[in-house]
KEKE-3310 file (N, C-alpha, C; in steps of 0.2 Angstrom, whole numbers, plus 5000, padded with zeros to 4 digits):
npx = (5305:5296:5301:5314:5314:5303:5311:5321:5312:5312:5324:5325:5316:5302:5287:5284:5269:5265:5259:5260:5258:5266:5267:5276:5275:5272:5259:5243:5231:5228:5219:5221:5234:5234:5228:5227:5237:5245:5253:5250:5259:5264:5267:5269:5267:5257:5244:5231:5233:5237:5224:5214:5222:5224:5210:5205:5210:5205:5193:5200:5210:5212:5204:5214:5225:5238:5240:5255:5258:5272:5273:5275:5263:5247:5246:5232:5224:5230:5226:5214:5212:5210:5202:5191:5200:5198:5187:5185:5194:5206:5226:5234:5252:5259:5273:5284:5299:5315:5329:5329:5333:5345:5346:5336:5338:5352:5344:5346:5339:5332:5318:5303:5290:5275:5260:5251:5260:5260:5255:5267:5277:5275:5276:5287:5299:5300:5301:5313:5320:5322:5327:5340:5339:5326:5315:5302:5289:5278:5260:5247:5251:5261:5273:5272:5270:5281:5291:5286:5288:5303:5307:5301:5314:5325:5320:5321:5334:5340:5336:5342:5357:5359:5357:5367:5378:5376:5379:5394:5398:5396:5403:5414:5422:5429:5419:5423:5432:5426:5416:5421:5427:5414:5409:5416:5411:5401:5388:5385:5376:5365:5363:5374:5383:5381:5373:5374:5388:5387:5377:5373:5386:5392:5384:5374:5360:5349:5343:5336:5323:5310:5306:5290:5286:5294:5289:5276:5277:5282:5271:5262:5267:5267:5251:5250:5257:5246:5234:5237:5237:5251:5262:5273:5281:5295:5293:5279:5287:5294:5289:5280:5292:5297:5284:5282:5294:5291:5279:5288:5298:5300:5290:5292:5301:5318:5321:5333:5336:5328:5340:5341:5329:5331:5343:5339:5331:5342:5348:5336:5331:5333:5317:5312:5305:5294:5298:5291:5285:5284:5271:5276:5289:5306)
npy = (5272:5277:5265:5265:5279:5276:5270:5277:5286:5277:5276:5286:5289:5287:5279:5269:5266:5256:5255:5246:5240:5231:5224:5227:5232:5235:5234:5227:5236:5250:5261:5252:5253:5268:5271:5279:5288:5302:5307:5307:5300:5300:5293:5292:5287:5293:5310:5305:5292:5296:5303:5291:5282:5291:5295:5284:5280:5291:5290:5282:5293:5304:5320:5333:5329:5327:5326:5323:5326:5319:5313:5316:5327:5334:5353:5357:5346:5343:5354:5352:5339:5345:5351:5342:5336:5345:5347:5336:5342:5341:5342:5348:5345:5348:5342:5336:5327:5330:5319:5306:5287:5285:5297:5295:5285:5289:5299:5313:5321:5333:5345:5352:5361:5364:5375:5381:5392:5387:5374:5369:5371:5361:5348:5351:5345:5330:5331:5334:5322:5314:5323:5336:5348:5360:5367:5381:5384:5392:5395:5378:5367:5374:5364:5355:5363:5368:5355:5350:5358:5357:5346:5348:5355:5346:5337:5342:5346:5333:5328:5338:5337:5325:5324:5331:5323:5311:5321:5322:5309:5306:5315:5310:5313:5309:5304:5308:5319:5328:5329:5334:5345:5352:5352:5361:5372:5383:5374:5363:5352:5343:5333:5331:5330:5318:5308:5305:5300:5291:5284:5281:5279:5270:5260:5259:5261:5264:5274:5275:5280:5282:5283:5284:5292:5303:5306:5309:5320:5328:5331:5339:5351:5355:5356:5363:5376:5378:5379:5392:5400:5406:5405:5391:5384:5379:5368:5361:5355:5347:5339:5333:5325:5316:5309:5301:5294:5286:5278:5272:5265:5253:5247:5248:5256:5265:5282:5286:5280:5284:5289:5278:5281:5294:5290:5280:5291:5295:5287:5283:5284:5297:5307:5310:5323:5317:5322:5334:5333:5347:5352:5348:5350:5342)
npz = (5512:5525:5534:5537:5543:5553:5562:5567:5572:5585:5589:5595:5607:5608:5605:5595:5585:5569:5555:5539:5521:5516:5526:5537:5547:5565:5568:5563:5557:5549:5556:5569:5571:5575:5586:5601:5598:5598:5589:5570:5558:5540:5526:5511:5494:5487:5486:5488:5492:5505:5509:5510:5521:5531:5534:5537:5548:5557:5565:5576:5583:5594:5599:5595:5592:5581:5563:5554:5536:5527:5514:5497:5490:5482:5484:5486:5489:5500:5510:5508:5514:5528:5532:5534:5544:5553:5559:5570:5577:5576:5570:5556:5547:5533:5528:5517:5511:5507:5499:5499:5498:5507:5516:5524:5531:5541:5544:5542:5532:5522:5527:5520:5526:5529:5536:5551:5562:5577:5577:5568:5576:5588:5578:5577:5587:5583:5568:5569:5573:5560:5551:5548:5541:5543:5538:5538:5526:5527:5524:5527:5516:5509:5512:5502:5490:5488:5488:5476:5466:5469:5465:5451:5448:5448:5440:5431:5429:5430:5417:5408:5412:5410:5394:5391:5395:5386:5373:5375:5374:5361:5354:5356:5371:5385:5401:5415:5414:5408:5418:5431:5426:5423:5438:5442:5438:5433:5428:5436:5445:5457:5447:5438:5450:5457:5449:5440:5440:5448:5447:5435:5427:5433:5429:5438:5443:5453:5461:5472:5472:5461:5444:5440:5451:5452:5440:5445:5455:5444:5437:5449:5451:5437:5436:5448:5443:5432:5440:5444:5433:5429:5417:5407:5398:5400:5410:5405:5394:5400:5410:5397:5394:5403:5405:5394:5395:5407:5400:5392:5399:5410:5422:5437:5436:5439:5443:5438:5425:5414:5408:5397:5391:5384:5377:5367:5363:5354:5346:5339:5320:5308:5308:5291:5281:5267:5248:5238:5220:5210:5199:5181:5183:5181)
capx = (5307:5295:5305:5320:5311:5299:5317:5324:5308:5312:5328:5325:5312:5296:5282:5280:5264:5266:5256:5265:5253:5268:5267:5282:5274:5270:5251:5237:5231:5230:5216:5225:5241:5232:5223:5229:5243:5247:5255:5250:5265:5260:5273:5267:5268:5252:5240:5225:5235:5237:5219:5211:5225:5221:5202:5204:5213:5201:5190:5205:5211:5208:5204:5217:5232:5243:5243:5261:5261:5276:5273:5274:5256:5247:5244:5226:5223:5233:5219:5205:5210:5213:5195:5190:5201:5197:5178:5187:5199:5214:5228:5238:5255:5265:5282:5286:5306:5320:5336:5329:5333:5352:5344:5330:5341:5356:5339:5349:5334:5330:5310:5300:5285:5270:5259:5252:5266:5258:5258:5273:5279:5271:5277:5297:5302:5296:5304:5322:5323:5320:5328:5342:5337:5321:5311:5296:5290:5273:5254:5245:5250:5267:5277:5271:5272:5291:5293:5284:5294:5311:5305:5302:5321:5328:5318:5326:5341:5343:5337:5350:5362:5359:5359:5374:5383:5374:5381:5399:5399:5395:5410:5420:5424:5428:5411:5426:5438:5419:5411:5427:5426:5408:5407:5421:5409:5392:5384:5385:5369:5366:5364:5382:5389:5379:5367:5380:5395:5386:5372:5374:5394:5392:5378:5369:5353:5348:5344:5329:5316:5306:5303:5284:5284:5296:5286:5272:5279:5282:5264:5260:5270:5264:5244:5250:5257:5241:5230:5238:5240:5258:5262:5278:5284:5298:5290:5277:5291:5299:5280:5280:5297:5295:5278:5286:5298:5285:5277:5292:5301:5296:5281:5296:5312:5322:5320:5339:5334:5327:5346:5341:5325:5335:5348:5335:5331:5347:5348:5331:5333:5327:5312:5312:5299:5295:5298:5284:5287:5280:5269:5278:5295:5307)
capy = (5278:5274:5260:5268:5283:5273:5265:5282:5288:5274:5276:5293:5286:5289:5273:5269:5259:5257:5251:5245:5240:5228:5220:5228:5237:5233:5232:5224:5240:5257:5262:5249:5258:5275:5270:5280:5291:5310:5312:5302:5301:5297:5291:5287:5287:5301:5312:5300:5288:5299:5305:5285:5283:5296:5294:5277:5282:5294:5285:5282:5299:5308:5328:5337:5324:5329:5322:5326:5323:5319:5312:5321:5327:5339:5356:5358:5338:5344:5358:5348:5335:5349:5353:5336:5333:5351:5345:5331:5345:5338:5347:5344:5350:5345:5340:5332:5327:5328:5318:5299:5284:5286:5302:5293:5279:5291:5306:5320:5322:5340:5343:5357:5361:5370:5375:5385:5392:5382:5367:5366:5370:5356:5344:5350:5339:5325:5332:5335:5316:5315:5328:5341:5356:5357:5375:5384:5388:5397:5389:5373:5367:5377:5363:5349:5365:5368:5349:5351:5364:5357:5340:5349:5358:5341:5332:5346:5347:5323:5329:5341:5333:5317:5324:5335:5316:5310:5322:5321:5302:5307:5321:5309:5315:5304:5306:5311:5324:5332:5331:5338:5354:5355:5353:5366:5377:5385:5369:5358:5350:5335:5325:5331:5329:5313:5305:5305:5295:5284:5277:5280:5279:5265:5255:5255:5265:5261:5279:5273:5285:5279:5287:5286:5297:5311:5310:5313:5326:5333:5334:5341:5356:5359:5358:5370:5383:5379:5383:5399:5404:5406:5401:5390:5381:5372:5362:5357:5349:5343:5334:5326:5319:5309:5303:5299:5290:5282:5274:5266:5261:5247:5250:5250:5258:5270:5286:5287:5276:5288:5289:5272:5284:5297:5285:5277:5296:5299:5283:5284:5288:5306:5306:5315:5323:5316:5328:5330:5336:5353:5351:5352:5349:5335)
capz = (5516:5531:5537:5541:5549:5560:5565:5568:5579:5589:5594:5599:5611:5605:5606:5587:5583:5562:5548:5532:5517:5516:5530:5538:5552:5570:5568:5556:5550:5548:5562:5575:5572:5576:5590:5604:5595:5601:5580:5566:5552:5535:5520:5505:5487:5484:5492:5486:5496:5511:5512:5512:5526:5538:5536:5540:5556:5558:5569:5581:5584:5597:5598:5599:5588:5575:5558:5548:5530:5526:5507:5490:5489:5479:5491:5485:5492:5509:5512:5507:5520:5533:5531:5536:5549:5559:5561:5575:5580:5572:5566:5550:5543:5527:5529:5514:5513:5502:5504:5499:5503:5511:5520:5528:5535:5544:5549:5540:5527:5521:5527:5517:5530:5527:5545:5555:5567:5582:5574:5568:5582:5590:5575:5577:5590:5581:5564:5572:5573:5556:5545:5549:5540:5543:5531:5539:5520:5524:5529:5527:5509:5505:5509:5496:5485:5488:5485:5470:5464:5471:5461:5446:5445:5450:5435:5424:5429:5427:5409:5405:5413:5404:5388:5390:5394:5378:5368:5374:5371:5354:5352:5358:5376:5392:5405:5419:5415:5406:5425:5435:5423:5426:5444:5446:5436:5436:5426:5440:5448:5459:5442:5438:5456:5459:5449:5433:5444:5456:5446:5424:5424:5436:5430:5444:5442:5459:5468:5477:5470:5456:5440:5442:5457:5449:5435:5449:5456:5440:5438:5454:5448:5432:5441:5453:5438:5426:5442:5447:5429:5428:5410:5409:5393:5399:5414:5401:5392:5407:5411:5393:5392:5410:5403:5388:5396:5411:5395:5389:5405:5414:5428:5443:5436:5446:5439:5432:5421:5411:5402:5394:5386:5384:5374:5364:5359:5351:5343:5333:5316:5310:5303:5285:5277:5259:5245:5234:5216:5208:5193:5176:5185:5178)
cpx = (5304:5299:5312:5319:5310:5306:5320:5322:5311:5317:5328:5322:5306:5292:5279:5275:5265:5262:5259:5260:5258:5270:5275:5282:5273:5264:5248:5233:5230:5227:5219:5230:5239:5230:5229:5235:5241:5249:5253:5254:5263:5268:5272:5266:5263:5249:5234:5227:5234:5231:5214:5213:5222:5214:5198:5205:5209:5197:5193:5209:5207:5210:5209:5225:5233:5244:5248:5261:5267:5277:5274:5265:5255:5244:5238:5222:5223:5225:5214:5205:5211:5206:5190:5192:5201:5189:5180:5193:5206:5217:5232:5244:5258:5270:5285:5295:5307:5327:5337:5334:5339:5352:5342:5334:5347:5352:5343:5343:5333:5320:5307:5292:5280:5263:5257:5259:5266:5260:5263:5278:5280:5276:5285:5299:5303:5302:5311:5324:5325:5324:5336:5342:5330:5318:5304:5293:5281:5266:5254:5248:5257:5273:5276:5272:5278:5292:5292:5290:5302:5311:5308:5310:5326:5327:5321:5333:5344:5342:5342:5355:5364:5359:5364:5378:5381:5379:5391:5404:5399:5401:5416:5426:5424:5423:5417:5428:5431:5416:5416:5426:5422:5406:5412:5417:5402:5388:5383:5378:5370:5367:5371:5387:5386:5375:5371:5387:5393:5380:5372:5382:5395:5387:5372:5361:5348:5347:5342:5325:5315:5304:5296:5281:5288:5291:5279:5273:5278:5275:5261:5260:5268:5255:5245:5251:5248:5235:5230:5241:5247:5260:5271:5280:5289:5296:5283:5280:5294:5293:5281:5285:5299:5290:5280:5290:5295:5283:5280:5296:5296:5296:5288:5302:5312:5321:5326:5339:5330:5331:5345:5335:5327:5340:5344:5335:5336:5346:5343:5332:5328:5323:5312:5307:5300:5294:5294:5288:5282:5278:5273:5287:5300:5307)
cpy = (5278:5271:5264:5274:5283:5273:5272:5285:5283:5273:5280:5293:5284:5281:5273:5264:5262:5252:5248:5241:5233:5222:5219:5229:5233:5231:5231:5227:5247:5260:5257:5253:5264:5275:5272:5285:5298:5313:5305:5305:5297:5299:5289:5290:5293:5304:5307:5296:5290:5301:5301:5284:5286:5297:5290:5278:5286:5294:5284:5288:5303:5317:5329:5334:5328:5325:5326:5321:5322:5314:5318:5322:5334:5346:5356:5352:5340:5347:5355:5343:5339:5351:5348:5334:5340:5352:5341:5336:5343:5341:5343:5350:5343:5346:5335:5333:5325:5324:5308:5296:5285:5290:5299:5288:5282:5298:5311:5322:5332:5342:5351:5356:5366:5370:5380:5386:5386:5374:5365:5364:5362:5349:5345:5345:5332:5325:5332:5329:5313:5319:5332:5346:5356:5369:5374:5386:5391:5391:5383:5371:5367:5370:5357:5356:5366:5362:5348:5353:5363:5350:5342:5351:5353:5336:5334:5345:5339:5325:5332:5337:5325:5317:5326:5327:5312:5314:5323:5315:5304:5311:5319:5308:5309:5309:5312:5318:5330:5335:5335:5345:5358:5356:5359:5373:5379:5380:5365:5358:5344:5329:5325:5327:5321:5307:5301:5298:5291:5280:5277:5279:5270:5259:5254:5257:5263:5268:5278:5276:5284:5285:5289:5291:5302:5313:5313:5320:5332:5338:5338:5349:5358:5359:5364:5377:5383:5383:5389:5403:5405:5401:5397:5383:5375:5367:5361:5353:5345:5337:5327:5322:5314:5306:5299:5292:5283:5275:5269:5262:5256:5251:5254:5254:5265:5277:5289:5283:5279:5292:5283:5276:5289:5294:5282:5282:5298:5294:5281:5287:5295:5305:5311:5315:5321:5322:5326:5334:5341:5349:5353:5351:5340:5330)
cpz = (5523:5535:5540:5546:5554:5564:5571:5574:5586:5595:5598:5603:5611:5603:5601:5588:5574:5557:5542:5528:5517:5520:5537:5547:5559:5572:5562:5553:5553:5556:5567:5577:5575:5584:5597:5606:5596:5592:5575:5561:5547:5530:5516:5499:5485:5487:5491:5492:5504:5513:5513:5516:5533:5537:5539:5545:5559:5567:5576:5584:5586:5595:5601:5595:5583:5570:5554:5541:5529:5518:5502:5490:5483:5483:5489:5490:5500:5509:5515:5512:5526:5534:5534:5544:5555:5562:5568:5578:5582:5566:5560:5546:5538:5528:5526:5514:5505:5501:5501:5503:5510:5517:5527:5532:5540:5548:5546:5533:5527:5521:5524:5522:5530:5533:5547:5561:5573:5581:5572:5574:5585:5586:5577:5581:5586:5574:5563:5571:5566:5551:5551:5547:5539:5541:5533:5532:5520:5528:5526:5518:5506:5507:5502:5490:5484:5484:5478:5463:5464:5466:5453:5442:5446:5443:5429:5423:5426:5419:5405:5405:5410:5397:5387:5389:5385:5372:5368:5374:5365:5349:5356:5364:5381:5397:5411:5421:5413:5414:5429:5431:5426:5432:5450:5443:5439:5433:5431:5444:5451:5453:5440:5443:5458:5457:5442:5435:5446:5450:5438:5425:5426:5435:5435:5444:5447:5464:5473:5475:5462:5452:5440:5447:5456:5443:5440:5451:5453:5438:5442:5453:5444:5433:5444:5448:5435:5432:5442:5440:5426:5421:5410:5405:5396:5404:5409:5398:5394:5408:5404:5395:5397:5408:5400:5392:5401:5405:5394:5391:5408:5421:5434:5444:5440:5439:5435:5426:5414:5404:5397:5388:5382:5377:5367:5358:5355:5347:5336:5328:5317:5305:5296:5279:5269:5256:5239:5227:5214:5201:5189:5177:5182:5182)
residu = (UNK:UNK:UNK:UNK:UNK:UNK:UNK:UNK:UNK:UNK:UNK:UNK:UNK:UNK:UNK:UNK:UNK:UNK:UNK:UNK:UNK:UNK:UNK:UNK:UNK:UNK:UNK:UNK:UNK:UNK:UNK:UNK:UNK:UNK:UNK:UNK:UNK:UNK:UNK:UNK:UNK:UNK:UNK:UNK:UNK:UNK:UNK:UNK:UNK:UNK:UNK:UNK:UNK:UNK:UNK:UNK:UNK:UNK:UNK:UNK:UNK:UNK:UNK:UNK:UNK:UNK:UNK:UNK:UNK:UNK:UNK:UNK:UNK:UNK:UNK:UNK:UNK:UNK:UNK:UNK:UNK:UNK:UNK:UNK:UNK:UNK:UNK:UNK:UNK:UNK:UNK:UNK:UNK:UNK:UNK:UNK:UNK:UNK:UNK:UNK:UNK:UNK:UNK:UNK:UNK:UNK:UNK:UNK:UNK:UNK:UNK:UNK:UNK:UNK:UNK:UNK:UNK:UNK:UNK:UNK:UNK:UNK:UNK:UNK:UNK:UNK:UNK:UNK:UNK:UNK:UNK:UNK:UNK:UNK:UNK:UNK:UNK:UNK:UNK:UNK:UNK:UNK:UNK:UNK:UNK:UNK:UNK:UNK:UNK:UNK:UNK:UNK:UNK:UNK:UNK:UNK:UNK:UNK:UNK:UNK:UNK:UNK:UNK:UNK:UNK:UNK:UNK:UNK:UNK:UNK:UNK:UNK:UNK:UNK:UNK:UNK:UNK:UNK:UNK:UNK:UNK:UNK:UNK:UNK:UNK:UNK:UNK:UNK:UNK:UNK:UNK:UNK:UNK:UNK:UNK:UNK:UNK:UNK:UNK:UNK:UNK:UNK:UNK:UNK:UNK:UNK:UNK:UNK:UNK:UNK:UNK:UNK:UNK:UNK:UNK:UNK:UNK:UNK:UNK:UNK:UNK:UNK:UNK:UNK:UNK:UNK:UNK:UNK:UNK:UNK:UNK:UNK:UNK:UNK:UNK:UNK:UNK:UNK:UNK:UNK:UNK:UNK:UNK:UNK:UNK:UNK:UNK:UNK:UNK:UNK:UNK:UNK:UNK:UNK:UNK:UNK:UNK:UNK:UNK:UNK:UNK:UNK:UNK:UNK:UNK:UNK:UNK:UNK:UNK:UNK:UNK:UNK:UNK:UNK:UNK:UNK:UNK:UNK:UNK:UNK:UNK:UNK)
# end
């Protein structure tokens, strides 16, 4: 997702120096990249990842710079390096993005931002190149929790929606004229309008976004309820059945891939309890 970003900042004119763990970036490491930088943009897989990052950079930032998260984090993690980084009087928002890869490559990405006003302020230019709907959703924190949140009814919905296909293989149905119904109806969801046609109908299971990191997400979410109390049955079992399935997919798979676990489940016999006899019985 980086990669296309940087590319994106660039054309819009803006003087990227960038890192990539992969050797992608313009410089040799993390503090080099930093060294001299008005905003630092972070993209990566956690917030663990994001707060070894920017501490490293640390060093190289001066008073007064902007760091935008722009990863899935956990908000409690944002805060805590917000604390950190206000001692060198460096600000910080969250602006995690929705939209993957295809988003991130033409800049139309949907950005969830969490901020003092000022600050975001501040970060919008920067964001516009970036995103085109871009969601004020509150302070420091609120957007990684959006994300969360917009993850968790995303991981719901691939599940529903991949059973429902399951079961009308099963009853016989063609996937098609089933999905035209539904996406004239009220069931419809990205996994209906998109994720059903383009990558299971079609084999391809190729969205860009890794199972590992939905089911991240999905955790981030059900943290955020258990801290704040909020009791909430079905994302615990939204949680198991991507671990579940984390387990049994291989390390890298795309997180549509999940119909393969999904698949598996149907297939399993049923298990049936033995019956035991009553004493005295023939």
């Amino acid at each position: 997702m980086g990669v296309p970003m940087a590319a994106n900042l660039a054309r819009a004119g803006y003087a990227v120096q960038s890192y990539d763990a992969r050797g992608n970036g313009t410089h040799a490491s993390v503090r080099h990249a930093a060294e001299g930088a008005d905003v630092l943009i972070t993209m990566l897989p956690d917030g663990d990842a994001v707060r070894e990052v920017v501490l490293e950079a640390l060093p190289a930032l001066e008073p007064g710079a902007l760091v935008i998260d722009m990863s899935s984090a956990d908000p409690a993690g944002t805060r805590a390096l917000a604390v950190a980084l206000s001692a060198k009087q460096i600000s910080l928002v969250d602006a995690p993005v929705s939209g993957a890869l295809p988003k991130a490559k033409d800049a139309t990405l949907a950005l969830m931002v969490g901020g003092n006003a000022a600050d975001v302020a501040r970060a919008r230019p920067v964001l516009e190149k970036l995103g085109t709907q871009i969601f004020h959703c509150g302070a420091l924190g609120a957007g990684h929790a959006v994300k969360a949140l917009n993850n968790y009814l995303g991981a719901a919905g691939t599940l529903a929606g991949f059973e429902a296909l399951l079961v009308a293989r099963a009853f016989g149905l063609e996937p098609q004229p089933m999905l035209d119904a539904i996406n004239a109806s009220t069931g419809r969801n990205w996994t209906t309008e998109r994720k059903i046609p383009l990558q299971v109908l079609t084999g391809a299971f190729a969205s860009g976004f890794k199972l590992a990191l939905m089911t991240k997400d999905v955790g981030i979410a059900a943290g955020l309820a258990k801290d704040l109390g909020v009791e909430t049955p079905y994302l615990r079992e939204t949680l198991r059945l991507w671990r579940e399935a984390q387990k049994k997919l291989k390390r890298d798979a795309d997180h549509t891939e999940i119909f393969h676990y999904l698949a598996k489940l149907r297939a399993a016999p049923a298990r049936r309890k033995p019956v035991r006899k009553r004493a005295g019985s023939a």
